[in-house]
N, C-alpha and C positions, 0 to 999 in steps of 0.2 A: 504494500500500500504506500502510495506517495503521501507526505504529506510537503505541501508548499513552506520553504525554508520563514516566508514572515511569518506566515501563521502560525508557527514553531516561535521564533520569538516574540512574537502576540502573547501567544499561551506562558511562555517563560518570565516577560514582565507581570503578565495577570499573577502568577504564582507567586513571583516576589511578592508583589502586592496583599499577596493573605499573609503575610509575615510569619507564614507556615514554610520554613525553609527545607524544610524535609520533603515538602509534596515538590519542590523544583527537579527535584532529582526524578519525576516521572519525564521530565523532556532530555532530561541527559543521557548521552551515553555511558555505558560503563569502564571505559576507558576515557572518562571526561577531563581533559586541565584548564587550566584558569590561569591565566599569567598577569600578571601586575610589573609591565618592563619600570616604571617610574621607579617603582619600590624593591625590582628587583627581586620580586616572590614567585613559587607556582606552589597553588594549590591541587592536590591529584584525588578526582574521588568525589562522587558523590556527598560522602560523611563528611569528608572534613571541609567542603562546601557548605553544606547546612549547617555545622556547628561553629565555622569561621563569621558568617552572616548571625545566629543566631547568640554567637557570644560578643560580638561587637558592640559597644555602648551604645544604648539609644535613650532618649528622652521621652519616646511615644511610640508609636504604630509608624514605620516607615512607608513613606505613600512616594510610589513611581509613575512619574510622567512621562510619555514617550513624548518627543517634542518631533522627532524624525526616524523612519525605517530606510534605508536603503539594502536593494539586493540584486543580485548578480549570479546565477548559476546555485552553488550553495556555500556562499557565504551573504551574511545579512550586517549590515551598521547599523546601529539604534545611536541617539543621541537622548539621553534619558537625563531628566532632574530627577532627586532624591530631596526627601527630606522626612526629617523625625518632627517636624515640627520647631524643632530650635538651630539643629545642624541643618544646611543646606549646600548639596554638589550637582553636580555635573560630569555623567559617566559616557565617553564615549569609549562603545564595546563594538570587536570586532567576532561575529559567531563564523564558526566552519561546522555547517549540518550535512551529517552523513547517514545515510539508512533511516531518514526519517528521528533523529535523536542530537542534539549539540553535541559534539566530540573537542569543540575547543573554543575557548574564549579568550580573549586579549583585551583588557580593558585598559585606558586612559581617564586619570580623575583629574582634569587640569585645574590649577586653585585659581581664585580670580585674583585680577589685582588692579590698582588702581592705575588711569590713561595716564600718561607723560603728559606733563604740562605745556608739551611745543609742538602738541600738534592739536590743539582745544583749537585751533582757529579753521580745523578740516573734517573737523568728526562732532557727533552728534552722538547724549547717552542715548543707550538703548532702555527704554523703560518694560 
């Protein structure tokens, strides 16, 4: 059975979204990793994906906004906000879906930061 690689990461954000991290691991493969290049991590495993997510500080119910999917054959981009309600990111993730399940993820958490003051006379905030 195909399934279409967004609608794979559709279902992947919606399950973040239950802050049930254990039910994510139904879209993973069993051979799933998770890479963090900024931080220099890989997480390997279903388990230690749920309980990496699930032991992470939070201040509330973490709620995921997809803001953009992109896709291409079988890999998918999401650009996703995060927030607990006090912390607020910005996850861009790259998925590779194989056999209908993630088999790999690569995320970017880029931190914001404030414009340069020499170029206020060319750019506009974004609200």
């Amino acid at each position: 059975m195909h399934i279409n690689p967004i609608t794979l990461v559709e279902e992947f954000w919606r399950l973040m979204a239950s802050n049930d991290f254990h039910s994510v691991g139904a879209v993973l493969a069993d051979d799933f990793v998770l890479e963090w290049p900024q931080s220099n991590e890989r997480i390997r495993g279903r388990e230690k994906f749920a309980a990496m997510n699930a032991e992470y500080p939070a201040h509330g119910p973490w709620v995921f906004s997809i803001n953009e999917l992109v896709a291409h054959a079988s890999r998918v981009v999401s650009d996703v906000s995060i927030t607990d309600g006090v912390q607020r990111a910005r996850a861009i993730s790259f998925f590779t879906v194989v056999g209908g399940r993630i088999t790999r993820l690569v995320e970017f958490w880029p931190e914001p930061y404030a414009a340069p003051n020499g170029r206020r006379h060319l750019v506009e905030p974004i609200e």
